[in-house]
C-alpha positions in Angstrom: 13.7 7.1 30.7 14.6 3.9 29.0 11.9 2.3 30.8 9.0 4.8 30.6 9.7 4.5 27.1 9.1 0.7 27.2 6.1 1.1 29.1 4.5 3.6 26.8 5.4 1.6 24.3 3.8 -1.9 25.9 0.6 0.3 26.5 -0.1 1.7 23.5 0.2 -1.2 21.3 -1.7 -3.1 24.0 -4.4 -0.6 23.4 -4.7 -0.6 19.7 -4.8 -4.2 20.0 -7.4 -4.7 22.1 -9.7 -2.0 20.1 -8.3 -3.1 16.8 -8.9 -7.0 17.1 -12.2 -6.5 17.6 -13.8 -9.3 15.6 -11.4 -11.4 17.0 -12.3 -10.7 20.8 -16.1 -10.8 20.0 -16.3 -14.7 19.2 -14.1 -15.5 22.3 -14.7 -16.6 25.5 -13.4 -13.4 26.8 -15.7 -11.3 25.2 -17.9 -10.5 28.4 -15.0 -8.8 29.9 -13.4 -7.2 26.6 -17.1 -5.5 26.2 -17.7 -4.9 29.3 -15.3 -1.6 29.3 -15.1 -1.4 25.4 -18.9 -1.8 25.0 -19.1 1.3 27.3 -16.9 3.1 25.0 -18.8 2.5 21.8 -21.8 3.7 23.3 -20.6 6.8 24.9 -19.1 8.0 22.0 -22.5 6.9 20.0 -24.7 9.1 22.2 -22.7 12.2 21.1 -23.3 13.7 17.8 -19.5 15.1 17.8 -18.3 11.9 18.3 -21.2 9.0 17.1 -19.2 8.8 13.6 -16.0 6.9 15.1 -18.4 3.8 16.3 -19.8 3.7 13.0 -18.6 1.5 9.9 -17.3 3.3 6.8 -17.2 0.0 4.4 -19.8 -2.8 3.9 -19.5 -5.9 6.8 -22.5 -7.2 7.2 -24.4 -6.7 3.6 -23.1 -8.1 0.7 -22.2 -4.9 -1.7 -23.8 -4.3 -5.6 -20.0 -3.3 -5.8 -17.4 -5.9 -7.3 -14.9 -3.5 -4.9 -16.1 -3.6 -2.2 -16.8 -6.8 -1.8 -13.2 -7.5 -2.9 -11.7 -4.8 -0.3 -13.6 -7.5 2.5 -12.0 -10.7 1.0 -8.9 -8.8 0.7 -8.5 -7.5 4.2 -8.7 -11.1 5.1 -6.0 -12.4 3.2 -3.8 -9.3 4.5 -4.5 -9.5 7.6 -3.8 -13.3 7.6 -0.7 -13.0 5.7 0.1 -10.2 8.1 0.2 -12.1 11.2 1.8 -15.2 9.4 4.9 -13.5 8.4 5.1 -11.3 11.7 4.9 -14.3 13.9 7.9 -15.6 11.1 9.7 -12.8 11.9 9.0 -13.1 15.9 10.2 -16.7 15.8 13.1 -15.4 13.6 14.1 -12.8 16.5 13.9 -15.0 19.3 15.9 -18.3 17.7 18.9 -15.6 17.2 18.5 -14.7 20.9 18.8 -18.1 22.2 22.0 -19.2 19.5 23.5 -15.9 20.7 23.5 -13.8 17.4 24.3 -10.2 18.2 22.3 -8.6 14.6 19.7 -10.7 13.0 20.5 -9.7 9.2 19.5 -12.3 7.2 15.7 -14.0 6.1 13.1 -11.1 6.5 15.6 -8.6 7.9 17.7 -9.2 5.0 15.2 -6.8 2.6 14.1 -4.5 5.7 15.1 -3.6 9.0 11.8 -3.5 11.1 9.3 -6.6 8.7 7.7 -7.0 12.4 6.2 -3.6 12.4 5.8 -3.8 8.3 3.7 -7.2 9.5 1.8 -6.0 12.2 1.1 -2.7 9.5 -0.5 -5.2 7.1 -2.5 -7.1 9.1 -3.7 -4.0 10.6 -4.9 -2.5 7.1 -6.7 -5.6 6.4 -8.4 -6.2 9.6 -9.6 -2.1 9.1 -10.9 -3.5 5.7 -13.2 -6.4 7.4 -14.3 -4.7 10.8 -14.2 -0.5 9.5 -15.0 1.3 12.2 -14.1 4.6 12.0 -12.2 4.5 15.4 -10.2 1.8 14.4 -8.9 4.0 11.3 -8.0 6.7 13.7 -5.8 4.0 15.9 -4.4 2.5 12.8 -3.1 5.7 11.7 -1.8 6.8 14.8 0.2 3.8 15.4 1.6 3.5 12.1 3.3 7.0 13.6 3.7 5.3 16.9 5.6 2.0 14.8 7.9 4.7 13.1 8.8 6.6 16.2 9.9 3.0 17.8 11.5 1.9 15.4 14.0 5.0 15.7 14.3 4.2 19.2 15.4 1.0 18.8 18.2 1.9 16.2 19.2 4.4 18.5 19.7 1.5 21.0 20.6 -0.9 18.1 23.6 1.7 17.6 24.5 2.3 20.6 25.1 -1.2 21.8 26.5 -2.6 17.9 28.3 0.8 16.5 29.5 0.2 13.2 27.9 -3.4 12.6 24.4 -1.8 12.6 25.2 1.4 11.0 26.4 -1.1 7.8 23.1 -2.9 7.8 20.8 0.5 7.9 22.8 1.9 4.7 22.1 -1.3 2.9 18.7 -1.8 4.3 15.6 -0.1 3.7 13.6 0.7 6.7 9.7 -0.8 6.0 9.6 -0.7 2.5 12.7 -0.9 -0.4 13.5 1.8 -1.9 12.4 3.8 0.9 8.8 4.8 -0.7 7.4 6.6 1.9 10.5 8.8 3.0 10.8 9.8 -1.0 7.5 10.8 -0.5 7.4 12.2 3.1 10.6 14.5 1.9 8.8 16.0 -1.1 6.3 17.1 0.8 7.0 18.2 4.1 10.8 18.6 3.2 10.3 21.9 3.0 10.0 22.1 7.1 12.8 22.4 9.0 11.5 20.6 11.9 11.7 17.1 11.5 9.2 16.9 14.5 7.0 19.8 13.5 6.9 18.1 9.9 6.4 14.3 11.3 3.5 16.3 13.1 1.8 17.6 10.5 2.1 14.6 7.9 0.4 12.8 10.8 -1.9 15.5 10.9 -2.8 15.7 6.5 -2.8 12.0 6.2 -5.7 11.8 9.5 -7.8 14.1 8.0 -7.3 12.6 4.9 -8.3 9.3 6.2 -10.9 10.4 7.6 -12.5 12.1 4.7 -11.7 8.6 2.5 -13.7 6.8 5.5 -16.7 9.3 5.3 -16.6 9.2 0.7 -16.3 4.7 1.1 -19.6 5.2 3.5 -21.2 7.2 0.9 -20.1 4.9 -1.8 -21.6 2.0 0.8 -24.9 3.1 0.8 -24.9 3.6 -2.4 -24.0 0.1 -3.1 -26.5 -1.2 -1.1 -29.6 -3.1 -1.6 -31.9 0.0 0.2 -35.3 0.9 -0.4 -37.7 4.0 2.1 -41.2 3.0 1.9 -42.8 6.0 3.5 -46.1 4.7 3.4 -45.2 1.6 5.4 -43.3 4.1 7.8 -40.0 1.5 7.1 -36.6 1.2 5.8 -35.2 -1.8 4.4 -31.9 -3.2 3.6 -31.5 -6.8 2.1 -28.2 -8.2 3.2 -27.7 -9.6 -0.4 -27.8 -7.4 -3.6 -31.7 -7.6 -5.0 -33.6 -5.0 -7.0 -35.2 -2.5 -5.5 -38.8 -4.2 -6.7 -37.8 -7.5 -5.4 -36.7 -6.2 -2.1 -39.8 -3.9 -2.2 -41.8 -7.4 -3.1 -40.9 -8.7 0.0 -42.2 -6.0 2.8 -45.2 -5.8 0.8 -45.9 -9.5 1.5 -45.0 -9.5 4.8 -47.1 -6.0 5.7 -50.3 -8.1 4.1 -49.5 -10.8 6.7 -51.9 -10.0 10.0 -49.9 -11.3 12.5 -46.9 -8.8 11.1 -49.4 -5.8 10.7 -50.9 -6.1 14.2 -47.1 -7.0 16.0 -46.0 -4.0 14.0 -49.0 -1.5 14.8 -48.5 -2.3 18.5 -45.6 -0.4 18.5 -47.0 2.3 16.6 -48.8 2.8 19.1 -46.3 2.7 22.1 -44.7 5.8 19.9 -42.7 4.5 17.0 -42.1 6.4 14.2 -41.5 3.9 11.6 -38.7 1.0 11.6 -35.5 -0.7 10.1 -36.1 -4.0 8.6 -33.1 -6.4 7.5 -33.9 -9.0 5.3 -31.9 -12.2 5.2 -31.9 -15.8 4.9 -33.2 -18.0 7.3 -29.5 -19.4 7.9 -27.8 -16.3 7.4 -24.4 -16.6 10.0 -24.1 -13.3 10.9 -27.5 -12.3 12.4 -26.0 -12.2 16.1 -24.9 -8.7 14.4 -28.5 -7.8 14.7 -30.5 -9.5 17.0 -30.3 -11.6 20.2 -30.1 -15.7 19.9 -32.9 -18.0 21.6 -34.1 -21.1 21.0 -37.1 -20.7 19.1 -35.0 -18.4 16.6 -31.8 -18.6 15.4 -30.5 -22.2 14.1 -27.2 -23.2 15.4 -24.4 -22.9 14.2 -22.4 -24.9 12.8 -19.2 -26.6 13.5 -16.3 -25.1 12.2 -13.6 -27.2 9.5 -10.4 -26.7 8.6 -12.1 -25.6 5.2 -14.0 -22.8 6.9 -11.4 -21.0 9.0 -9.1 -21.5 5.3 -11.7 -20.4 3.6 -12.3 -17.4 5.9 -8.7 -16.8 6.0 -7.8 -16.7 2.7 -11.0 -16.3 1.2 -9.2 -16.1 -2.5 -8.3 -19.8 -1.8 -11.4 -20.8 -2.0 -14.0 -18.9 -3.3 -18.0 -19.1 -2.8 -20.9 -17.5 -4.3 -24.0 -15.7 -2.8 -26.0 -17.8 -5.4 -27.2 -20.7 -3.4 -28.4 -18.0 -0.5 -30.0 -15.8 -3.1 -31.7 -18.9 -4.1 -33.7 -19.7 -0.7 -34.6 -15.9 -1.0 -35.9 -16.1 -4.4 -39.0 -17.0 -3.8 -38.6 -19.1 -0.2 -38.5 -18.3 2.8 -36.7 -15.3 4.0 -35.9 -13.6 7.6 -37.2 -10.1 8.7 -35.4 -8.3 11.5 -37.2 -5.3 12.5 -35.5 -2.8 14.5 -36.2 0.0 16.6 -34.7 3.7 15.6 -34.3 6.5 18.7 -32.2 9.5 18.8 -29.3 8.8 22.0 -32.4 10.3 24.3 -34.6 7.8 23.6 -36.5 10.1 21.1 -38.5 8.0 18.6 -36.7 8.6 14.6 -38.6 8.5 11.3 -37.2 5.9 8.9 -35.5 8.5 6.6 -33.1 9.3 9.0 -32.3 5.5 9.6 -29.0 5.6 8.4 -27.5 8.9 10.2 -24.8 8.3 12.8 -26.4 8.4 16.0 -29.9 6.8 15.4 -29.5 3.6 17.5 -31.0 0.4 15.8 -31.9 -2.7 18.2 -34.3 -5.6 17.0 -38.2 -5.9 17.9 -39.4 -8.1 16.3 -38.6 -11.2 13.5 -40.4 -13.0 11.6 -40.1 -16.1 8.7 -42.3 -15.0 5.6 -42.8 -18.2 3.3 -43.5 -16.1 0.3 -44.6 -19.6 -1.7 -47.4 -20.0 1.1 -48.2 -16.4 1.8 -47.9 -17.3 5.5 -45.9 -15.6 8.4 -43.9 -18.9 10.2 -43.1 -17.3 13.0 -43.4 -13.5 14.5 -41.5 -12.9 17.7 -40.8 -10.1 19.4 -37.3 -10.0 20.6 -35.2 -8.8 23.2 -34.0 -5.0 22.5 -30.5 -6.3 21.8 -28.2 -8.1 19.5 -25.6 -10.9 20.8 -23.5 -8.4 22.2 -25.5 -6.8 24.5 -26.5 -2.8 23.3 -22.9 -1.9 21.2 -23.7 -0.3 18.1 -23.4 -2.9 15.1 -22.9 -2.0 11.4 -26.1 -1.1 9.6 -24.3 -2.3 6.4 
């Protein structure tokens, strides 16, 4: 039993792992294989109306929000998530220099204020790294392991007990758990005290605070959009969403002077014509890093990027530790150049979608065509039609 339980216990933090560290996986050189069975995954459950809304984002990733909040919940779920892993790998290295001296119950450092501050860690991180890449299906894992973290950690005292007797049972009295003064079992008690149970009532707090999640997730997407730098141009058959806050006018500005370009008009009549019901345009600076999110790489479009500093991966890190504004980007837009991305929008049959119902869970978005607008010149610098997919093959990609 012992062993089935350290298998299922391997496995299932394995899983949310892999599914959870998404962002990191995507930039590494084993991201071919990662999406190669996740990327199936994502799509699968995006052709299914009952199930498109866990590959979707619930908080702003790739836009920068109107919202002071929002934009603070991104910057902060980097800093936990980096201050997560910091002080979990502390407490790893703490563990594993007591094994080698010999020490029978590490009691002192992190475990001094709490029993389990590698779960409490890898908890942290968690919440900010659901902050920074929101998918809903990484809320679903996050909440189930947080379930799955509590249940092992009772194991392990169990074990911790059995094996130290009295020693241990000294340390839980005058240790808190996760958290000092035991927040969440004051809590947990006052609600779901009243059930005899303690399995039936660990099953239905998991239960309240899913669903709960869940409708959060579905209100912060609501609150997204809201946020968002969006404007429906019926006439033009077209959505657009500026990845930096604009007015509505400037951002409307900006299709207008690309739809009186010819070489935009007669790229994007074409595929009026193949069937298309209207599109989803992003608008972006030229060196904008993220637009691998949206469209696929080649030569003749996207710059390269550049090489990565100390400063940068800091700065990503712990964003708080050196902040940046949007200002210098929002310059080249006002008035410069600026970056179209339009996309494709079909139902998961391949059905052609109008552009007011761009934004529902299971319309698909990949790119057809891009184009530089020098809106000093009133000239088009380049109008390409792309590939059908973004950097990472066909996965779905937040909107926002």
């Amino acid at each position: 039993m012992a062993i089935n339980r350290r298998v299922v216990r391997g496995s299932l933090v394995a899983f949310y792992l892999l599914i959870a560290l998404e962002i990191i996986i995507m930039i590494s050189p084993f991201a071919a294989y990662f999406y190669a069975a996740y990327g199936p995954l994502l799509n699968f459950l995006y052709d299914y109306k009952v199930t498109a809304w866990l590959a979707g984002f619930f908080l702003p990733h790739a836009v920068v929000s109107k919202s002071a909040l929002l934009n603070f919940l991104n910057a902060f779920g980097r800093t936990l998530f980096s201050l997560g892993l910091i002080l979990f790998l502390i407490g790893a290295i703490q563990i594993y220099t007591a094994k080698f001296r010999g020490k029978r119950v590490v009691t002192n450092i992190l475990y001094r204020w709490v029993r389990h501050p590698q779960y409490l860690f890898l908890a942290i991180s968690g919440l900010g790294l659901l902050l920074f890449w929101p998918r809903f299906i990484i809320l679903v894992l996050y909440i189930s392991m947080l379930f799955v973290y509590y249940l092992l950690a009772r194991y392990e005292e169990q074990r911790m007990l059995a094996k130290h007797g009295e020693n241990y049972h000294n340390y839980m009295q005058r240790t808190a758990m996760f958290l000092p003064g035991e927040p969440g079992g004051k809590i947990f008690a006052a609600l779901f005290g009243w059930i005899k149970s303690p399995r039936r009532a660990l099953a239905v707090c998991y239960v309240v605070i899913l669903v709960a999640g869940v409708a959060l997730a579905f209100g912060s997407r609501r609150y997204t959009i809201s946020q968002s730098s969006i404007v429906y141009l019926p006439e033009k058959k077209v959505i657009a969403v500026s990845i930096f806050p604009r007015s509505n006018d400037s951002l409307e500005q900006i299709i207008d002077d690309a739809y009186e370009l010819g070489p935009v008009t007669d790229a994007l009549a074409s595929f009026l014509n193949e069937g298309h019901k209207g599109f989803l345009v992003h608008v972006m600076p030229i060196n904008y890093m993220m637009q691998g999110l949206f469209v696929q790489p080649s030569e003749s479009g996207l710059r390269p990027m550049r090489r990565l500093s100390w400063a940068n991966v800091i700065g990503f890190l712990f964003p708080f530790l050196r902040p940046h504004s949007h200002g210098a980007m929002m310059g080249e837009m006002e008035g410069g150049e600026v970056r179209l991305i339009f996309s494709q929008l079909t139902w998961p049959n391949g059905e052609y979608v109008p552009p007011d119902k761009a934004l529902d869970f299971t319309v698909k978005h990949l790119p057809l065509l891009k184009t530089d607008i020098d809106r000093k010149n009133h000239t088009a610098d380049s109008v390409e039609k792309t590939p059908r997919r973004n950097f990472w093959g066909q996965m779905p990609m937040p909107l926002l």
